[in-house]
VEXVEX-334578 format. One record per atom (N, C-alpha, C, O, CB): z, x, y; residue in one letter. Coordinates in steps of 0.001 Angstrom, whole numbers, padded with zeros to 6 digits, always signed. Glycine has a CB too. Layout:
BEGIN
ZXYA ...
***
This chain:
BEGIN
-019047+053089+024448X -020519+053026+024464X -021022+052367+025741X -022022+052803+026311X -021041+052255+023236X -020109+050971+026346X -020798+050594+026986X -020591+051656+028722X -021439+051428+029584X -020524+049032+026791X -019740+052458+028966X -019512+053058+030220X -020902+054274+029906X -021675+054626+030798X -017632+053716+030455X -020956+054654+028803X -021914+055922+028457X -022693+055023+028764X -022734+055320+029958X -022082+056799+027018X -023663+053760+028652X -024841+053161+028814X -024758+052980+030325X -025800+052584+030848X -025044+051874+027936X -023922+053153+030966X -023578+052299+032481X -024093+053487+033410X -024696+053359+034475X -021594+051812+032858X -023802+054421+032910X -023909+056256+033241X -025240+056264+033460X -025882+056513+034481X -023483+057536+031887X -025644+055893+032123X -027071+057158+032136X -028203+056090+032414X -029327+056585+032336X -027483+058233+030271X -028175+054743+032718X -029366+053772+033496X -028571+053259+034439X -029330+053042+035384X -030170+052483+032622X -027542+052952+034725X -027373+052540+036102X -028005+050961+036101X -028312+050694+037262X -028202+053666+037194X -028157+050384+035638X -029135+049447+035891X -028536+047601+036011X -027529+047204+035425X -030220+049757+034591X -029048+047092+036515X -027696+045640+036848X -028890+044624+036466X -028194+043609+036459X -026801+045295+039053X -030086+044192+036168X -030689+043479+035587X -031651+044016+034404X -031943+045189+034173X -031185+042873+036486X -032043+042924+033755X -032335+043470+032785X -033624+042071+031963X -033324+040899+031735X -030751+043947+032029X -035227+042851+031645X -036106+041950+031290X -035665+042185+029574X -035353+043262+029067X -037794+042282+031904X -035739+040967+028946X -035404+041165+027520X -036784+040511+027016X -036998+039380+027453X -033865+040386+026950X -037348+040833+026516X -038663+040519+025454X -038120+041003+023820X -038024+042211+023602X -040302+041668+026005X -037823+040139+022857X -037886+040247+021016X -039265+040322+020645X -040355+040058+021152X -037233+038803+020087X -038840+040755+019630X -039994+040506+018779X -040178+039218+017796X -039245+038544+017359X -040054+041630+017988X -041613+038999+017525X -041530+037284+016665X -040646+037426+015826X -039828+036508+015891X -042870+036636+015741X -040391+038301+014914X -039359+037708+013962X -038153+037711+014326X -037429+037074+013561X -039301+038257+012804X -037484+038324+015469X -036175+038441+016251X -036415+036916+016744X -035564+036077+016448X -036029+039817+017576X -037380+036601+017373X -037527+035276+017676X -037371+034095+016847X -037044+033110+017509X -038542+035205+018075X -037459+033960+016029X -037421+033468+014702X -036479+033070+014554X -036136+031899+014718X -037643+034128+013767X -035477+034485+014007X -034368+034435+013480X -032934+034661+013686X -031986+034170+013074X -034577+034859+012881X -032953+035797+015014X -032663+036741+015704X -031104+036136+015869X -030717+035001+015592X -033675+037005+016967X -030321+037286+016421X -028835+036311+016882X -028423+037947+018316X -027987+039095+018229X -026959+036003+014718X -029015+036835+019669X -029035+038100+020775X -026965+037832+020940X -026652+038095+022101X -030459+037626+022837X -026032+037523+020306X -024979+037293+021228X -024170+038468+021147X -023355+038669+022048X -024198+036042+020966X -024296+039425+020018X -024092+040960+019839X -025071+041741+021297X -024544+042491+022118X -024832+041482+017979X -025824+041532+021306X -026896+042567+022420X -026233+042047+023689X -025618+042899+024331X -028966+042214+022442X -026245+040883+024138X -025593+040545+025289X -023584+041153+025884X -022907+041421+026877X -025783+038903+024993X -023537+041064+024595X -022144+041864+024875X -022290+043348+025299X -021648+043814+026240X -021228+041884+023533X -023046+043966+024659X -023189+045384+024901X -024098+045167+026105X -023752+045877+027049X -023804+046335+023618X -025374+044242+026405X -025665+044971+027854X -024490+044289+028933X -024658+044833+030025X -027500+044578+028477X -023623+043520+028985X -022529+043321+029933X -021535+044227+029755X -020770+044260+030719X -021965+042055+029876X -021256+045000+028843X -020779+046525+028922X -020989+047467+029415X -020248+048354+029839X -020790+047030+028251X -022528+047286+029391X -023407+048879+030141X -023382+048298+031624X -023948+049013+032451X -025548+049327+029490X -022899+047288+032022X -022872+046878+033483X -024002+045693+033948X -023991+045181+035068X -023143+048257+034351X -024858+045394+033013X -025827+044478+033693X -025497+043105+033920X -024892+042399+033114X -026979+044441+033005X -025850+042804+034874X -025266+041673+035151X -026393+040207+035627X -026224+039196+036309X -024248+042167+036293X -027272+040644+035032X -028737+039690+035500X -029988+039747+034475X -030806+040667+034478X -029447+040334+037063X -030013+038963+033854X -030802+038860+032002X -031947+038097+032422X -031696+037037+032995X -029782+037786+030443X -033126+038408+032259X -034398+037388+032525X -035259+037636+031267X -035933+038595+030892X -035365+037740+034053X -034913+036087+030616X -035179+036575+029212X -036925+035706+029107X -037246+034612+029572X -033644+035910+027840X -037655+036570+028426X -039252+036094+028027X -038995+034693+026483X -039103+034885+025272X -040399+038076+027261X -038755+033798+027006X -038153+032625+026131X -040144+031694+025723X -041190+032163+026170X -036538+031303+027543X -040095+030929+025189X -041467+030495+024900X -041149+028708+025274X -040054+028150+025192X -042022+030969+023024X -042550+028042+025716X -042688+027132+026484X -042276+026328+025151X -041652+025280+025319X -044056+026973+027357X -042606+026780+023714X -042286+025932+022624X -040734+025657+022527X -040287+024909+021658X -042817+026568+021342X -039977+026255+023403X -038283+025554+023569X -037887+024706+024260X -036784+024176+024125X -037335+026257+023963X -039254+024248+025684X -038778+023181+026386X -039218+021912+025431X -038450+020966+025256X -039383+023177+027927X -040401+021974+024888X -041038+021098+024115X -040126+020906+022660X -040130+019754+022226X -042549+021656+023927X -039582+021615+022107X -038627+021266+021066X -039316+021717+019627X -038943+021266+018544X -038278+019606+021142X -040797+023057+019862X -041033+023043+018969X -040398+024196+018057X -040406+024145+016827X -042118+022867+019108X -039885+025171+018758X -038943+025895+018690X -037710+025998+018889X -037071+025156+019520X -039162+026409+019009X -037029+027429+018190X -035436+027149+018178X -035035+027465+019844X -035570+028235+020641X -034477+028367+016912X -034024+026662+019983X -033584+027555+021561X -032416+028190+021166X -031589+028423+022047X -033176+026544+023117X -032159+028542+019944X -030823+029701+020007X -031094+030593+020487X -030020+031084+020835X -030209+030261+018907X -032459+031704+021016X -031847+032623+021390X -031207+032532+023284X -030296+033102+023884X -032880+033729+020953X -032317+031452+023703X -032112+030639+024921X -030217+030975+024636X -029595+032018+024836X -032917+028616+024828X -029751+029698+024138X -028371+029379+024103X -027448+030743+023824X -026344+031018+024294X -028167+028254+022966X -028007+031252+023203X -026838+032790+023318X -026631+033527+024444X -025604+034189+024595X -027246+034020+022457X -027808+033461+025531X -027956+034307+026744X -027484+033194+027752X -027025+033578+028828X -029580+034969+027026X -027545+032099+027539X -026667+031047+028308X -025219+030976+027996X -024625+030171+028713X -027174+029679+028062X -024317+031740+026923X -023455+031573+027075X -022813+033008+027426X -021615+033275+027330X -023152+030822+026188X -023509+033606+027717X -022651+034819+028011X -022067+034748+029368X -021786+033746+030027X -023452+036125+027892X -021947+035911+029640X -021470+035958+031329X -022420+036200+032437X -022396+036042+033657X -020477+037097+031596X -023309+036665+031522X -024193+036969+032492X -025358+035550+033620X -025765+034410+033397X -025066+037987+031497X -025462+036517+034767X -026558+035541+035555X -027870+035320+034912X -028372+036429+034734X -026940+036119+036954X -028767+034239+034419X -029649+034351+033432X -030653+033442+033919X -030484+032289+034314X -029117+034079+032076X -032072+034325+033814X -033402+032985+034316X -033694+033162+032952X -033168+034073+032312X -035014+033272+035705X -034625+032233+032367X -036052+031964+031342X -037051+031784+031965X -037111+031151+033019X -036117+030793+030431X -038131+032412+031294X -039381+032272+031578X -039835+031606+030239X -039444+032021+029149X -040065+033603+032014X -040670+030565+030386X -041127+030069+029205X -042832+030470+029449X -043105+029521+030182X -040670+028331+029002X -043638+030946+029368X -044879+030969+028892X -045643+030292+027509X -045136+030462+026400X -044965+032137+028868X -046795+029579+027665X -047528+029066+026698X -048079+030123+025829X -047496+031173+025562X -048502+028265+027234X -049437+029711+025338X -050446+030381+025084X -050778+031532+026248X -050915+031364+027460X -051464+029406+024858X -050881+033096+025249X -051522+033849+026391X -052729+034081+026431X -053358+033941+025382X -051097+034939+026576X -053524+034561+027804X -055194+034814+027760X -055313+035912+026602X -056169+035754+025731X -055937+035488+029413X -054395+037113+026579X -054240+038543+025774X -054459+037909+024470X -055420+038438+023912X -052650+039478+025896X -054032+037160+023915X -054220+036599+022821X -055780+036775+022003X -056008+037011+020817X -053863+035278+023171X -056626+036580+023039X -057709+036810+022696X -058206+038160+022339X -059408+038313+022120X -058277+036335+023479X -057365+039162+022264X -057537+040358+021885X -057744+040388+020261X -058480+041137+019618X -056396+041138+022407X -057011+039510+019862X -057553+038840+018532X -058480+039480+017991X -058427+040273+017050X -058066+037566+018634X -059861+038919+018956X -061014+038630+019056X -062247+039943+018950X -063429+040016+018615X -060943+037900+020260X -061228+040843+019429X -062254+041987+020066X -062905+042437+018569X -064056+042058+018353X -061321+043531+021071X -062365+043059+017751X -062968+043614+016623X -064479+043115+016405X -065490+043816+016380X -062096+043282+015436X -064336+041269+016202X -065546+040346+016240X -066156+040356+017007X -067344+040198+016728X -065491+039290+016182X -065863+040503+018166X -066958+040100+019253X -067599+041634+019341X -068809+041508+019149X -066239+039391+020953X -067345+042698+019505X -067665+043994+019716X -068563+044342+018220X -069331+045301+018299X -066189+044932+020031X -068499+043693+017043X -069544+044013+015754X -070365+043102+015903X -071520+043519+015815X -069037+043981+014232X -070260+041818+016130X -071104+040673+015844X -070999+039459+016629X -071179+038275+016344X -070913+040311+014590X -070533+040291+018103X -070506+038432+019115X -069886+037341+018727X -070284+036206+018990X -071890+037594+019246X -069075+037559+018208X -068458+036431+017487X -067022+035796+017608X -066156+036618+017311X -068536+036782+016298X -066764+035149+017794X -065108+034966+018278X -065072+033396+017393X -065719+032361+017554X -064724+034846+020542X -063946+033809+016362X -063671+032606+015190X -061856+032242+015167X -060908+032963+014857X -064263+033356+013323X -061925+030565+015720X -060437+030400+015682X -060359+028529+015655X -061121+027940+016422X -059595+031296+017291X -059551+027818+014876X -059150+027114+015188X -058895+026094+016130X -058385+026478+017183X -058858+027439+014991X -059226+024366+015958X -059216+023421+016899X -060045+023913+018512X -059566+023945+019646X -057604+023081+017014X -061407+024244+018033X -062145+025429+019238X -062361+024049+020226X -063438+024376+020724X -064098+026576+018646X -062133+023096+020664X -062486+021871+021860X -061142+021804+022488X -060924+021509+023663X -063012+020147+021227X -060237+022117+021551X -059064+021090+022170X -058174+022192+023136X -057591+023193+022720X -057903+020251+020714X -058234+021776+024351X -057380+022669+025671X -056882+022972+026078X -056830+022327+027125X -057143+022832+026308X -055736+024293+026090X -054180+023861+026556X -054212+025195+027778X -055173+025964+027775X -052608+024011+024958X -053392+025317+028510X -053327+026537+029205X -052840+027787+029002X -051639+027892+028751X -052903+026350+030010X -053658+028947+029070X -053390+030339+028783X -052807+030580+030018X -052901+029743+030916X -054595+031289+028388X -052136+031768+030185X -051306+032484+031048X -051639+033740+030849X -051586+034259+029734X -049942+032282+030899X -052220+034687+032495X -052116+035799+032288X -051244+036537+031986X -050319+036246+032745X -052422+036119+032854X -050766+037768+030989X -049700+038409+031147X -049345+038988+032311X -048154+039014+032621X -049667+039150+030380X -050437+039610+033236X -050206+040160+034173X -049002+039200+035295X -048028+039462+036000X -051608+040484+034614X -049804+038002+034905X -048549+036991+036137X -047547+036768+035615X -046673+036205+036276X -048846+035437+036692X -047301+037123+034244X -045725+037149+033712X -044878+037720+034092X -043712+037395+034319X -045470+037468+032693X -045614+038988+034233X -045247+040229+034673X -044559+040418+036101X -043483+040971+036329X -046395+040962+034607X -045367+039874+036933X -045304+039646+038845X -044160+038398+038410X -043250+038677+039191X -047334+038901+040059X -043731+037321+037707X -043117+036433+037806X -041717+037138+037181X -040699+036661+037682X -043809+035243+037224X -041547+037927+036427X -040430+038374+035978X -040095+039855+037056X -038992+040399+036988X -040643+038617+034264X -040474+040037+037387X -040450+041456+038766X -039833+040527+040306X -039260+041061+041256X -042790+042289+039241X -040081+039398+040199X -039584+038540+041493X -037992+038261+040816X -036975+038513+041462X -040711+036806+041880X -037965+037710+039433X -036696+036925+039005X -036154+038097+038784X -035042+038096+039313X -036662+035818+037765X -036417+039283+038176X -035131+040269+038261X -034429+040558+039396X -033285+040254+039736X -035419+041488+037884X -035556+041387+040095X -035243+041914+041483X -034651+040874+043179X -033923+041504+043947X -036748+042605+041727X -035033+039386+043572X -034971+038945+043859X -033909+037698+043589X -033887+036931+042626X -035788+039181+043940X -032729+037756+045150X -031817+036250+044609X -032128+035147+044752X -033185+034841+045304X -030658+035968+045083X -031106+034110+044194X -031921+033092+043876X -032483+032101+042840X -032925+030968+043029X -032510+033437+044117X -032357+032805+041701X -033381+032552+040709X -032223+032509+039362X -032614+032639+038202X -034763+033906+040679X -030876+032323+039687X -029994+032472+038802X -030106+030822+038322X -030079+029787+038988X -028539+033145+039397X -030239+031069+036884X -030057+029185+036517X -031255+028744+036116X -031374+027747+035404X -029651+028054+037888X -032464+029606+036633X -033847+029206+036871X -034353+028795+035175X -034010+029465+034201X -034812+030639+037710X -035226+027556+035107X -036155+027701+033919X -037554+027567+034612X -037886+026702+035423X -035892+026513+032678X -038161+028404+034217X -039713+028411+034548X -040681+028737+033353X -040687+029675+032557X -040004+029506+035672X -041486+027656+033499X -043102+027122+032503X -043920+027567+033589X -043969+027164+034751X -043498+025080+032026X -044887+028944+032696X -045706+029694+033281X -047056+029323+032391X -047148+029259+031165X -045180+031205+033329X -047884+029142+033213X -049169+028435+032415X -050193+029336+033324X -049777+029987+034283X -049391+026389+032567X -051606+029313+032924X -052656+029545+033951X -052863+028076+034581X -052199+027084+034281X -054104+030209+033267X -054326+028156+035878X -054642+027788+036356X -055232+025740+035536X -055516+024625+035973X -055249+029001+036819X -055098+026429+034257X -056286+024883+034042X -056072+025300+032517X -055733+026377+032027X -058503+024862+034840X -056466+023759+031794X -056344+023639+030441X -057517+024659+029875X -058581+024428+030450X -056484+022055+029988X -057583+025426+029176X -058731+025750+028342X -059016+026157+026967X -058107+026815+026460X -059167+026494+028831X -060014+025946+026247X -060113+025721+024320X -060511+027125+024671X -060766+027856+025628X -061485+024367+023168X -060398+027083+022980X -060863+028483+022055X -062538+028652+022264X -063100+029745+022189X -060484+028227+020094X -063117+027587+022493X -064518+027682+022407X -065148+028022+024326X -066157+028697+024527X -065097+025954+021563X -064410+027475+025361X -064477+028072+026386X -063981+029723+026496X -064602+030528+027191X -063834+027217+027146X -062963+030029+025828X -062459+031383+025883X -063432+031899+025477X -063497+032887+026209X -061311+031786+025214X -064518+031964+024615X -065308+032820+023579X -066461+032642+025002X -067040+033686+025304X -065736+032051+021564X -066752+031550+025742X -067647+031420+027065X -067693+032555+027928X -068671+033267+028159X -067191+030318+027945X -066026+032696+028582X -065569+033610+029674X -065539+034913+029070X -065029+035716+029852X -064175+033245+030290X -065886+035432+027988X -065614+036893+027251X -066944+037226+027258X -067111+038394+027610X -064890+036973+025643X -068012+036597+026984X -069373+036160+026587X -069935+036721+028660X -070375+037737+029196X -069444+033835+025827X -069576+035441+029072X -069685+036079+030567X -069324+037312+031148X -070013+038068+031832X -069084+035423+031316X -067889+037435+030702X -067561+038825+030893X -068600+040104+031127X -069054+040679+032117X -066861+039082+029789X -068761+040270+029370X -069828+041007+028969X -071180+040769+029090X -071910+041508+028430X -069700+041164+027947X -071946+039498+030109X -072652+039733+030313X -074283+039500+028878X -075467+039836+028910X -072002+040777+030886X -073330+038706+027741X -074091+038935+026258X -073340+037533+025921X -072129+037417+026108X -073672+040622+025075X -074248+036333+025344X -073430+035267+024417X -072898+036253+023340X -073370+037188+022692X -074453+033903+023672X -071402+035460+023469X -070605+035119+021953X -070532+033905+021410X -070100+032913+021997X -069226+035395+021935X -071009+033941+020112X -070899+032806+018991X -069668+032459+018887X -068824+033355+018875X -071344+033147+017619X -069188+030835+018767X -067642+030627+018445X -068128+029657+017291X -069052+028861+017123X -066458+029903+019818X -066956+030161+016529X -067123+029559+015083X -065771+029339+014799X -065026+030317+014858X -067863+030503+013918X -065233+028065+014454X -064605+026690+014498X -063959+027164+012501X -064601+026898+011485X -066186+024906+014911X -062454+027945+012561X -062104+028061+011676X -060860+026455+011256X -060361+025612+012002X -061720+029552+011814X -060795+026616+010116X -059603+025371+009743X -058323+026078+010042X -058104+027277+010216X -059555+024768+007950X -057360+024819+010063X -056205+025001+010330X -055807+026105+009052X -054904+026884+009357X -055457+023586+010471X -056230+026221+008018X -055389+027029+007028X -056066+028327+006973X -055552+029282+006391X -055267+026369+005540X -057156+028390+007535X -057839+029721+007640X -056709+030675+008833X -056212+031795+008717X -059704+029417+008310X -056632+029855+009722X -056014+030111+010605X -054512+030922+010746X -054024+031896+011318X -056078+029094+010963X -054092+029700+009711X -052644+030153+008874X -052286+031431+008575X -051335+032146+008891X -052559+029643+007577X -053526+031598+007707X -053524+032591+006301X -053616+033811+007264X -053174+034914+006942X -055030+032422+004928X -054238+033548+008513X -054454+035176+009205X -053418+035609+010308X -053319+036703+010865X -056009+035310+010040X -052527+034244+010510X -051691+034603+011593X -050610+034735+010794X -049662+035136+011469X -051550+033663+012802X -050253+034538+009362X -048996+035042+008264X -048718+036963+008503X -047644+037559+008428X -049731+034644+006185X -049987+037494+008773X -049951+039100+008709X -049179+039296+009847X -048589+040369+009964X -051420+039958+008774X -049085+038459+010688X -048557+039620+012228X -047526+038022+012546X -046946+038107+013628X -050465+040315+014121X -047380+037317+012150X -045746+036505+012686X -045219+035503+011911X -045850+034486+011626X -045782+035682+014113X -043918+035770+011498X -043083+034841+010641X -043984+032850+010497X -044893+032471+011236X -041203+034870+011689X -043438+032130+009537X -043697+031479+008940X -043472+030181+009671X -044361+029332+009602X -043235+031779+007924X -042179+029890+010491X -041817+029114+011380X -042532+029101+012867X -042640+028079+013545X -040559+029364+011407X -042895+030106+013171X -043827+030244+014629X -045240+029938+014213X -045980+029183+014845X -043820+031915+015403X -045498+030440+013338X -047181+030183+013224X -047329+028402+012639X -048341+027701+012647X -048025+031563+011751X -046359+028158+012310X -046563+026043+011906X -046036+025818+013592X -046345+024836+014268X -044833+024887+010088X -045336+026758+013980X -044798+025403+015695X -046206+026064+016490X -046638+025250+017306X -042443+025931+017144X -046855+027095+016449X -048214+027617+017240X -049177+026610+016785X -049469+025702+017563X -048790+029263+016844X -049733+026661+015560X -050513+025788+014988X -050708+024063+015492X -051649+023274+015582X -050019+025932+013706X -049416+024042+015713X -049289+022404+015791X -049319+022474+017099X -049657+021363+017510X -047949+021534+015152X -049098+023382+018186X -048846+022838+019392X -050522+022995+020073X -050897+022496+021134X -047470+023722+020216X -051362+023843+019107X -052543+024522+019427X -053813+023460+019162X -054809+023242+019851X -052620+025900+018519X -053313+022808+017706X -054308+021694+017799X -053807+020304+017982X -054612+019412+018252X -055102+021680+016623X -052194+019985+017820X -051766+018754+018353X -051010+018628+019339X -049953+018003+019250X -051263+018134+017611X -051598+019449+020938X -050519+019605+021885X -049753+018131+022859X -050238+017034+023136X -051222+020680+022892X -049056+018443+023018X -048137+017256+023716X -048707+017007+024870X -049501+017925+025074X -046609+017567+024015X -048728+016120+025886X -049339+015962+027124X -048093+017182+027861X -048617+018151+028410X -049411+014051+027748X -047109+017149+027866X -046129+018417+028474X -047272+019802+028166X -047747+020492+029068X -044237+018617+027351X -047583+020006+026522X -048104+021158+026767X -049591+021296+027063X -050204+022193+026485X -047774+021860+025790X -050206+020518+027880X -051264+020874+028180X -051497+020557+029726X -052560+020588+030346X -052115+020335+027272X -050218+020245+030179X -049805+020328+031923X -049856+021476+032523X -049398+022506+032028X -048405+019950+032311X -050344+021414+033499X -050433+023023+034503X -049078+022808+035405X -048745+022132+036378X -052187+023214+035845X -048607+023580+034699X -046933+024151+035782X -047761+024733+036469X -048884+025177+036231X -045396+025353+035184X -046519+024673+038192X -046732+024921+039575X -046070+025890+039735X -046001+026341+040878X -046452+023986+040491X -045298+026599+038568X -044078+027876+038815X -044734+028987+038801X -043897+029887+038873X -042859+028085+037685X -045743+029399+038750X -046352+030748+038996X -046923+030915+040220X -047001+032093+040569X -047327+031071+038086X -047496+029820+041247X -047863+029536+042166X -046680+029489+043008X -046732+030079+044087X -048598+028586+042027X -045607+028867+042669X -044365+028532+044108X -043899+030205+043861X -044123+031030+044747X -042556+026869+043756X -043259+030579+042616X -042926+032073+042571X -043861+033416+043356X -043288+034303+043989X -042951+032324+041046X -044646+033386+043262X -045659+034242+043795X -046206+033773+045038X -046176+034486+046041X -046705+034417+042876X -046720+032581+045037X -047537+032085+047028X -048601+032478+046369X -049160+033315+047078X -047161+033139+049010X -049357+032276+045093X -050635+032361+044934X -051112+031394+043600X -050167+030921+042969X -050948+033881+044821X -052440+031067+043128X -052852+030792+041835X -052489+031413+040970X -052163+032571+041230X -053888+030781+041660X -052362+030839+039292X -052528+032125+038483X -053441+032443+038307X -054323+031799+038875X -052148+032270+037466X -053804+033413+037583X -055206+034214+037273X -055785+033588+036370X -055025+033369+035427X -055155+035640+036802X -056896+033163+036222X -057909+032164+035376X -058614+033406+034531X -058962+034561+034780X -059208+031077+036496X -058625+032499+033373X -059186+033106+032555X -060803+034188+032479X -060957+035273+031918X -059118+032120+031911X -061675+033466+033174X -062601+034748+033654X -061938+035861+034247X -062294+036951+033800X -063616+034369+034701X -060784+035875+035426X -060714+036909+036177X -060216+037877+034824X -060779+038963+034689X -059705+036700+037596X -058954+037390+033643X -058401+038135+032547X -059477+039063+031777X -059326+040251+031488X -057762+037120+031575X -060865+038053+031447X -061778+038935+030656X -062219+039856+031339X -062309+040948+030777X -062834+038371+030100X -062746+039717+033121X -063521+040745+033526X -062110+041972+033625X -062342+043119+034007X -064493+040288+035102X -061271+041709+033391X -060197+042868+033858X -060103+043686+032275X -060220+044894+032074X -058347+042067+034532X -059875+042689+031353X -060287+043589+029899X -061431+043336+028925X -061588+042998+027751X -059175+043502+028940X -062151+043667+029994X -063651+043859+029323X -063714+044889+028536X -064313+044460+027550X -064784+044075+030261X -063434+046122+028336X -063268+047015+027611X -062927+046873+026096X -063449+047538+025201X -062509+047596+028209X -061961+045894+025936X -061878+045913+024451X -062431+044617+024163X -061764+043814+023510X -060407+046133+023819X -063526+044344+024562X -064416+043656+023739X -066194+044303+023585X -067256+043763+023276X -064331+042142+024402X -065808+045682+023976X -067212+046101+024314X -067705+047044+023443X -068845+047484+023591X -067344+046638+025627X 
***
């Protein structure tokens, strides 16, 4: 299997993104064998900032660290996309409703995830690497509902749900263990997680993208 995989992509690095409940629960040390079969030899895995902080598991971290392979992490926080959440509400009734809406931590564009994992694949160097990808500056749920609001050019209302409202709606779309380490890091963040890392800036030679520039770019699905 693995020479037939080696054949038909050719390919020597490799971006790995799970899904939350693979994240969760997941055991990558089967997948890592087979992509060092198919020939890859360079893993840049989308790991979460909740593993430097300890609010999460780092097994899947530790499985891709013990293989053979050359291996960066990217840890990312909170993302701006996240707020896609939002669109349904804001597009019927201006409205954007979420949890601990004052308290500030930093979003990260996906897009600079993106440019930051396109440097660590393709580029040497970066073997060994851990990098905490944050945006530009701390910012709440109740500023986000500001910059969407600006966006469009129309106030949005932010309305200040409880922690268990919160719960009850993030149970539909991610396991049980991520949404208590999200929750807690969202309204009781650590001074670590509400620090602006410099790794998207030294990786790239630029800022990250602040949260206005994210809304005016997906203005569309809030419209």
């Amino acid at each position: 299997m693995g020479q037939g995989l080696r054949s038909l992509f050719r390919a020597e690095a490799l971006f790995l993104l799970t899904s939350p409940d693979f994240m969760a629960t997941g055991d990558l040390g089967d997948v890592m064998k087979v992509v060092w079969a198919a020939g890859v030899r360079r893993v840049v895995l989308l790991s979460s900032h909740g593993v430097g902080t300890q609010r999460h598991s780092p097994h899947l971290e530790d499985a891709v660290k013990q293989s053979d392979l050359e291996w960066i992490m990217l840890r990312p926080g909170n993302f701006d996309s996240n707020a896609v959440q939002w669109a349904d509400s804001v597009r019927r009734q201006r409205v954007v409703a979420a949890p601990f809406g004052d308290v500030a931590v930093p979003a990260i564009d996906p897009a600079d995830i993106a440019e930051v994992a396109a440097v660590a694949l393709r580029e040497p160097g970066h073997g060994g690497g851990i990098y905490t990808l944050t945006g530009p500056e701390p910012i709440s749920p109740r500023q986000q509902a500001s910059a969407i609001g600006n966006a469009l050019g129309e106030p949005v209302r932010f309305i200040e749900q409880s922690r268990a409202q919160a719960r009850t709606q993030m149970l539909g779309y991610m396991p049980e263990p991520v949404v208590e380490a999200t929750l807690d890091a969202l309204g009781t963040p650590l001074p670590s997680e509400q620090r602006v890392s410099p790794d998207v800036e030294r990786l790239l030679g630029r800022p990250p993208h602040s949260i206005a520039e994210w809304a005016a770019r997906n203005i569309s699905a809030f419209q």
